[in-house]
C-alpha positions as CSV (number, residue, x, y, z in Angstrom):
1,X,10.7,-17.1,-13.0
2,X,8.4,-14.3,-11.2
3,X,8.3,-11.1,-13.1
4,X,7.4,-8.0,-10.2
5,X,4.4,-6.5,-11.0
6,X,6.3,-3.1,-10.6
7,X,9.3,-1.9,-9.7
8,X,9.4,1.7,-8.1
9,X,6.3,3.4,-6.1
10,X,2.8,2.3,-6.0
11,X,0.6,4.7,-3.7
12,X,-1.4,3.5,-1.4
13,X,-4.3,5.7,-2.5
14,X,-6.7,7.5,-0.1
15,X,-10.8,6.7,-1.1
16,X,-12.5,10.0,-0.9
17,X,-16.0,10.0,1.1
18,X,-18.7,12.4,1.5
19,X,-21.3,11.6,3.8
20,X,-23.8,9.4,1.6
21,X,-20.6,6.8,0.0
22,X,-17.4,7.5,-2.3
23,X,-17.0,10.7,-3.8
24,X,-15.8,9.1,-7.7
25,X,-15.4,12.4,-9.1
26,X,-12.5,13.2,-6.4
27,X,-11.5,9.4,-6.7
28,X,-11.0,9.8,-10.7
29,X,-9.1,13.4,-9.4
30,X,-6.6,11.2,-7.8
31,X,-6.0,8.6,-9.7
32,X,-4.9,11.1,-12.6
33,X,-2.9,13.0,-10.5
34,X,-1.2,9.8,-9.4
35,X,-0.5,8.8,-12.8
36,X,0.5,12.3,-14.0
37,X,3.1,12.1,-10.8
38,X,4.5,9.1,-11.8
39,X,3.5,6.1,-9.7
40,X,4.4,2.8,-11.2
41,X,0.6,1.3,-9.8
42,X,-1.8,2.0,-7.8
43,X,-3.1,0.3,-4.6
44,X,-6.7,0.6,-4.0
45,X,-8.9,-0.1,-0.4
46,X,-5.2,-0.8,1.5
47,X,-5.4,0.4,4.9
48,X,-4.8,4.1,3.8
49,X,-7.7,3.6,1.4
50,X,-9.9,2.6,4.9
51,X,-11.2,-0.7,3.1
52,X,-12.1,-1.8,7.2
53,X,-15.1,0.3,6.9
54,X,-15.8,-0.5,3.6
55,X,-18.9,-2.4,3.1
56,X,-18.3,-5.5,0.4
57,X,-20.6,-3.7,-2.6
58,X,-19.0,-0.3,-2.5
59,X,-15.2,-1.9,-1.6
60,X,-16.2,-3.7,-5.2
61,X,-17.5,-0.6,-6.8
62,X,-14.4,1.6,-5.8
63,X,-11.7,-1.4,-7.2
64,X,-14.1,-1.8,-10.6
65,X,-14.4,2.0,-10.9
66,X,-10.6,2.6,-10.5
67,X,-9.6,-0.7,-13.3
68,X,-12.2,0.9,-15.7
69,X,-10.6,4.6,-15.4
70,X,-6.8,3.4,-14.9
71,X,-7.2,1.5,-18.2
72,X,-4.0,-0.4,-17.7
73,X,-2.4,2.4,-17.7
74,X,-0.6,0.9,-14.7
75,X,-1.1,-2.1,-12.4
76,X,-4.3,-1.8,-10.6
77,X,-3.5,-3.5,-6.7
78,X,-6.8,-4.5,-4.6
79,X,-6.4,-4.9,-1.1
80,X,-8.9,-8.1,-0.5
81,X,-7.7,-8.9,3.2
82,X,-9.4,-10.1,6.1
83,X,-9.4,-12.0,9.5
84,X,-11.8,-14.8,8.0
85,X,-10.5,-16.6,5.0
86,X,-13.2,-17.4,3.4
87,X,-14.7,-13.6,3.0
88,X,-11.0,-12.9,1.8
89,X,-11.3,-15.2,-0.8
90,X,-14.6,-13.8,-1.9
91,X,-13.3,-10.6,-2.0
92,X,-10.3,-11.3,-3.8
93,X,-12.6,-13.3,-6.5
94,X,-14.6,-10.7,-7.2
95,X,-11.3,-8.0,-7.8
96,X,-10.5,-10.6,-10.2
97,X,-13.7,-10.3,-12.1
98,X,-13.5,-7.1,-12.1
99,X,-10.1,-6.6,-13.8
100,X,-7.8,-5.9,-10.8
101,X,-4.2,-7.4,-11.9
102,X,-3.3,-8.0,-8.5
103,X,-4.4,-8.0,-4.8
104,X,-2.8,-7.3,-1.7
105,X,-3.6,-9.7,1.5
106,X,-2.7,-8.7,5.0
107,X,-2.1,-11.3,7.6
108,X,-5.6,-12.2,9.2
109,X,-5.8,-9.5,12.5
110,X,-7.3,-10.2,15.9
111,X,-7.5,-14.1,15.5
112,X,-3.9,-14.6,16.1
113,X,-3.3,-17.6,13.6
114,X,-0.2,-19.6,14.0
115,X,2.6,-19.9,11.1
116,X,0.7,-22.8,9.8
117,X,-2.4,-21.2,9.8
118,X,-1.3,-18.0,8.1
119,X,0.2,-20.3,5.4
120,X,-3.3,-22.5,4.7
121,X,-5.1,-19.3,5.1
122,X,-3.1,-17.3,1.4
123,X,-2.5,-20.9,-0.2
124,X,-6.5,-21.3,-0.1
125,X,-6.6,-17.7,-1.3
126,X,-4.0,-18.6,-3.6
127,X,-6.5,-21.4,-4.7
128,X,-9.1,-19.7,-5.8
129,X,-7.9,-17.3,-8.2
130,X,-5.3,-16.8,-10.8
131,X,-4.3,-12.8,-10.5
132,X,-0.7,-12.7,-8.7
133,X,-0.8,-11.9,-4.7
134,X,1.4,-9.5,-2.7
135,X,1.1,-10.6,0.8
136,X,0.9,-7.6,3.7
137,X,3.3,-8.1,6.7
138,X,2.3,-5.1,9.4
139,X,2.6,-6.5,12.9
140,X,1.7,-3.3,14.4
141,X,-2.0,-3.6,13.0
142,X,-2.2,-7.6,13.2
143,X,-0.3,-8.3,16.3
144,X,1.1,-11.4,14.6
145,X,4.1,-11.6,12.5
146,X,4.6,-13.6,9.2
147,X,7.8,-14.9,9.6
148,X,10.8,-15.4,6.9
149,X,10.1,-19.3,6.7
150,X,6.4,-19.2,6.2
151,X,7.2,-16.4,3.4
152,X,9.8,-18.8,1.9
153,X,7.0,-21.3,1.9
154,X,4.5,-19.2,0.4
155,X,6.7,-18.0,-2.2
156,X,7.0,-21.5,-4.0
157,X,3.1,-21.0,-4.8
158,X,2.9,-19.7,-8.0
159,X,0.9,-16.9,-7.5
160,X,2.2,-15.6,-4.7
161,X,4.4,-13.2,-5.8
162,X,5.6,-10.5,-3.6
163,X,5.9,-9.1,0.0
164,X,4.7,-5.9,1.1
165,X,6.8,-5.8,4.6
166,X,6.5,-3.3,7.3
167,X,9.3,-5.8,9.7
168,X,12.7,-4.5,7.9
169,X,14.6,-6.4,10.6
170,X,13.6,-9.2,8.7
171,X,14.1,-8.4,5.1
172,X,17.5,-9.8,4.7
173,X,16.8,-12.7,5.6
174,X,13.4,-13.7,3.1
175,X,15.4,-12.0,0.3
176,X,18.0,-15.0,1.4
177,X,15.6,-17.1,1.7
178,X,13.0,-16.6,-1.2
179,X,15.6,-15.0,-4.0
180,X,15.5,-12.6,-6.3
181,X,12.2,-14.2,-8.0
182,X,10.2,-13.0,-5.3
183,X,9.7,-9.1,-4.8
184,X,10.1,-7.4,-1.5
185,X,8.5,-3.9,-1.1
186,X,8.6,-1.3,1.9
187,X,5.3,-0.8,3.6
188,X,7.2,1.6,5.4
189,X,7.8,5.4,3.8
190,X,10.4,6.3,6.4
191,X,12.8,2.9,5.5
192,X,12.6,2.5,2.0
193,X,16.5,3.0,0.9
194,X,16.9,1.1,4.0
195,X,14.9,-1.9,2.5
196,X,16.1,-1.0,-1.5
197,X,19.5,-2.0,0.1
198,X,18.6,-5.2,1.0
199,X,17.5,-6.0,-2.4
200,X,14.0,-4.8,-2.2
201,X,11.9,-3.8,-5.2
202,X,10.3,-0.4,-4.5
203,X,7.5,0.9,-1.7
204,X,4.0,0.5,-1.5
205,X,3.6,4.2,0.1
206,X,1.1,6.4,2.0
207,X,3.3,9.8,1.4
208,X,3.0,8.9,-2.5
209,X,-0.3,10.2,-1.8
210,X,1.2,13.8,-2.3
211,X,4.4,13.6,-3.6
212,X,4.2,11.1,-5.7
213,X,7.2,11.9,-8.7
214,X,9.5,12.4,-5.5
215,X,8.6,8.8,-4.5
216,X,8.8,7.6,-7.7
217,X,11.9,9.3,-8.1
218,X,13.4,8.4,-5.1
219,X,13.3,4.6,-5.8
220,X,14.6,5.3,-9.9
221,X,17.8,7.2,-8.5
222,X,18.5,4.2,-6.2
223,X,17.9,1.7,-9.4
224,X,19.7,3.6,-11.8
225,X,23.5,4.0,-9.5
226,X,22.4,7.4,-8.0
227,X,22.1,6.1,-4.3
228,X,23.5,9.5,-2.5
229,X,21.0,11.4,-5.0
230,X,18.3,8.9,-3.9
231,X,19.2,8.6,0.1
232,X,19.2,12.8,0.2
233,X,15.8,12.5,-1.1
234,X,14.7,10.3,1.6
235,X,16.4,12.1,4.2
236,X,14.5,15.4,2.6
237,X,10.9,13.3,3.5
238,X,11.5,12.3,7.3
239,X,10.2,15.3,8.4
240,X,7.1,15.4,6.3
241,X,6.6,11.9,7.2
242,X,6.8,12.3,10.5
243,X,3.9,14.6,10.3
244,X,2.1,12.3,8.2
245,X,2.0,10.0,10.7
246,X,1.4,12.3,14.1
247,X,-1.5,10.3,14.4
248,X,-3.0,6.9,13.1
249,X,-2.5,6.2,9.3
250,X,-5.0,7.9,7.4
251,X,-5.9,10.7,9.3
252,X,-2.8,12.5,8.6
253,X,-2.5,11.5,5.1
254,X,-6.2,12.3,3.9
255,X,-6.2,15.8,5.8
256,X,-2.7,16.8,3.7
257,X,-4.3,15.2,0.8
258,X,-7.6,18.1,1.4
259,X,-4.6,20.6,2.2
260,X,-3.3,19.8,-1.9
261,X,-6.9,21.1,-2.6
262,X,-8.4,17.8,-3.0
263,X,-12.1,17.1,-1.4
264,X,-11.5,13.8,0.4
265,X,-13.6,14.1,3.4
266,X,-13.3,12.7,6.4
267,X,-12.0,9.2,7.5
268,X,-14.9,7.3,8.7
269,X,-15.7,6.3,12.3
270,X,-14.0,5.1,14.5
271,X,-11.7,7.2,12.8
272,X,-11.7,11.1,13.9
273,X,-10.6,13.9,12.5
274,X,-6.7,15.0,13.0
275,X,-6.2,17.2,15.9
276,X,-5.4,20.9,15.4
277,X,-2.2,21.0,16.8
278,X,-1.0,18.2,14.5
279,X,-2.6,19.6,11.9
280,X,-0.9,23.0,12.2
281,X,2.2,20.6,12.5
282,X,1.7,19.0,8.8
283,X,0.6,22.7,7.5
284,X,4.0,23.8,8.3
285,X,6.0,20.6,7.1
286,X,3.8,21.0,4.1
287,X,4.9,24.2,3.3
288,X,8.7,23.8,4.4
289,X,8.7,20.7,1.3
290,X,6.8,23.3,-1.0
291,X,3.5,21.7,-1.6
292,X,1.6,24.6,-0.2
């Protein structure tokens, strides 16, 4: 039997630049803040934490860094993905020797594997190191879709654990297919209830980022009977998330993030800065949650 690394919200945390590398001072900011708000673990260099333009050294330093100051205070999630297998599976090696509990793989983007490839290209992940795996469904990054029967496949390898899925259409139906062994979590902040009814485990979230008890508590009202207390809360974010994601995923995020009073930076090229309108937009969806 598969225990869930979590059950609830992990945060999809943003990594804090300045213009010479990672500012670790914010980083360490937070991660506390996180842990003080409740998130049940913490993913670091997903897509919201920019690991694409993250050269291999510092994407190491930043997953070492936050597993040293975390402490197993929570589960520490590395995103190790990439379009060539064999650089994932040196970067997913090296999270493990450096204390990360799990990783998080997307599908391979650009190359457009088939289903068989996609499934050689996590088992040989899945080869190479012992930590458990969360696999990242997001067609609308990778232009390729992992579908229910290669999930069901790569669910009987034992350290492939969970599914971070961004396709609900298809939830139902690898919950059916994998069981209740395997955990299936929202990559999607605006469907998790959605999702939690299908018999998923929680969310791997970018609005965590700054509210991270209400996402937290959002999922624990759904777990513990409250499901109208938990579905008003997630009708209370929709506007907030919609602002969050005016514009590509992390713009949004990271400037609200420096709007909490946190010094994030920028996102890095080709990444730009969030437009003023939008950013006015957020400012006011902000304040309309009370978070500013």
């Amino acid at each position: 039997m598969k225990k869930p690394l979590f059950i609830g919200s992990a945060v999809a945390i943003v990594t804090p630049f300045t213009e010479n590398g990672v500012d670790y001072e914010t980083l360490e900011k937070l991660i506390e803040f996180q842990i003080a708000g409740g998130s049940d673990a913490i993913v670091v260099c997903g897509t919201t934490g920019e690991a694409s333009t993250m050269p291999d050294d510092e994407h190491i330093a930043v997953i070492k860094f936050a597993v040293e100051k975390i402490n197993k205070r929570v589960p520490v999630i590395a995103g190790t993905g990439s379009n060539d297998t064999r650089h994932a599976i040196e970067l997913s090696k090296a999270a493990q020797d450096v204390g990360a509990d799990a990783i998080l793989s997307v599908t391979p983007y650009y190359n457009k594997a088939t289903q068989k490839g996609l499934y050689e290209h996590f088992k040989l992940i899945a080869n190479h190191i012992k930590i458990p795996i969360i696999l990242y469904n997001v067609p609308s990054r990778t232009n390729l879709n992992l579908n229910p029967e290669t999930i069901k496949a790569l669910s009987e390898i034992d350290n492939i654990i969970a599914l971070k899925e961004c396709n609900l259409g298809q939830v139902g139906d690898v919950v059916n297919l994998c069981g209740e062994d395997f955990a299936v979590y929202s990559g999607d902040d605006n469907t998790v209830l959605p999702l939690l009814s299908l018999g998923g485990k929680g969310v791997i979230s970018t609005m965590a980022n700054i509210i991270p008890r209400d996402t937290h508590d959002m999922v624990a009202k759904f777990f513990q009977g409250d499901v109208n207390g938990a579905i008003k809360m997630q009708l209370h974010t929709l506007n907030l998330i919609k602002a969050l994601f005016s514009e590509v995923n992390p713009i949004p995020i990271k400037a609200a993030v420096n709007l909490l009073g946190f010094r994030t930076g920028l996102c890095r090229m080709p990444l730009t800065e969030l437009s003023e309108d939008n950013l006015e937009v957020l400012r006011a969806e902000m304040k309309a949650y009370g978070l500013i």
